[in-house]
C-alpha positions in Angstrom: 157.3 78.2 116.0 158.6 77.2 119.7 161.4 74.1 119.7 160.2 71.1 121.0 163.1 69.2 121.6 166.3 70.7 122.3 168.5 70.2 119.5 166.0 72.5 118.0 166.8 76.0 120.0 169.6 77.2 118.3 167.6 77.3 115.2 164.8 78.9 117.6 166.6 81.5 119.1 168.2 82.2 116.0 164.7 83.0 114.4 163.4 85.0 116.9 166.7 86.9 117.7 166.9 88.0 113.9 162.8 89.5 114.4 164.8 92.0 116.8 161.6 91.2 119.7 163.5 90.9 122.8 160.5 89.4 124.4 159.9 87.1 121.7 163.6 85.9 122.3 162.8 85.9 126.3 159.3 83.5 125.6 162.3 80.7 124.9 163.4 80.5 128.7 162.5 79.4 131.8 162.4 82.3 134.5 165.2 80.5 136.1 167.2 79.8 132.5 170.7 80.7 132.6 173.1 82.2 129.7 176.5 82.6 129.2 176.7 85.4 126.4 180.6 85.9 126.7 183.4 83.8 127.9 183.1 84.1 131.9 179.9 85.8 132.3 176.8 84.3 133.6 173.6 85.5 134.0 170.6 84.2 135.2 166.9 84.6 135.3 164.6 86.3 132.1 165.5 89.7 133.4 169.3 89.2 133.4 168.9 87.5 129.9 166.9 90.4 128.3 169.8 92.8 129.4 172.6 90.8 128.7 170.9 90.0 124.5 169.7 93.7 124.4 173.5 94.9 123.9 173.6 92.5 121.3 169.7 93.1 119.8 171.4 96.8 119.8 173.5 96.0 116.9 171.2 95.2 114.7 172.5 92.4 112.6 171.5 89.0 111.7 172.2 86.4 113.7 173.7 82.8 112.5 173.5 79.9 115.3 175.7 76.8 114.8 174.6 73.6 117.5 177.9 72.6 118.8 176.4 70.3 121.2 173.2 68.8 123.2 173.4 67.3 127.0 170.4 66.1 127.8 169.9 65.4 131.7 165.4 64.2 132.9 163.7 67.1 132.1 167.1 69.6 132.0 169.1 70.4 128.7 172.3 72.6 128.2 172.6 73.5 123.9 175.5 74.6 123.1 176.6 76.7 120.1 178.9 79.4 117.8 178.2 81.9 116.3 
């Protein structure tokens, strides 16, 4: 079920990261989306995503998302979370 608002994606991503489908993860973001999966690192674009989430995919444990916080800018949102 895709999010329709975004205080909604952490629980999202958090289903469709635990299915283990990297491109049903990648279906959440826009082509332009940016990440930051560890402190300091920034990637950017669908491709960048996929490769940065595989290494984590790889490990094949569940995933547990906790929505920290929601900034909310026209048609722009930055969700942040733990986990």
């Amino acid at each position: 079920m895709p999010a329709t608002q975004p205080e909604e994606m952490p629980a999202t991503f958090e289903q469709a990261f635990n299915t283990g489908d990297i491109n049903q993860i990648l279906e959440l973001y826009e082509s332009d989306a940016v990440l930051v999966p560890e402190p300091g690192q920034v990637v950017q674009g669908t491709s960048a995503i996929g490769e940065a989430l595989s290494g984590f995919l790889a490990l094949k444990l569940p995933i547990h998302l906790e929505r920290k916080r929601v900034l909310v800018m026209g048609d722009v949102a930055l969700v942040s979370s733990t986990w």
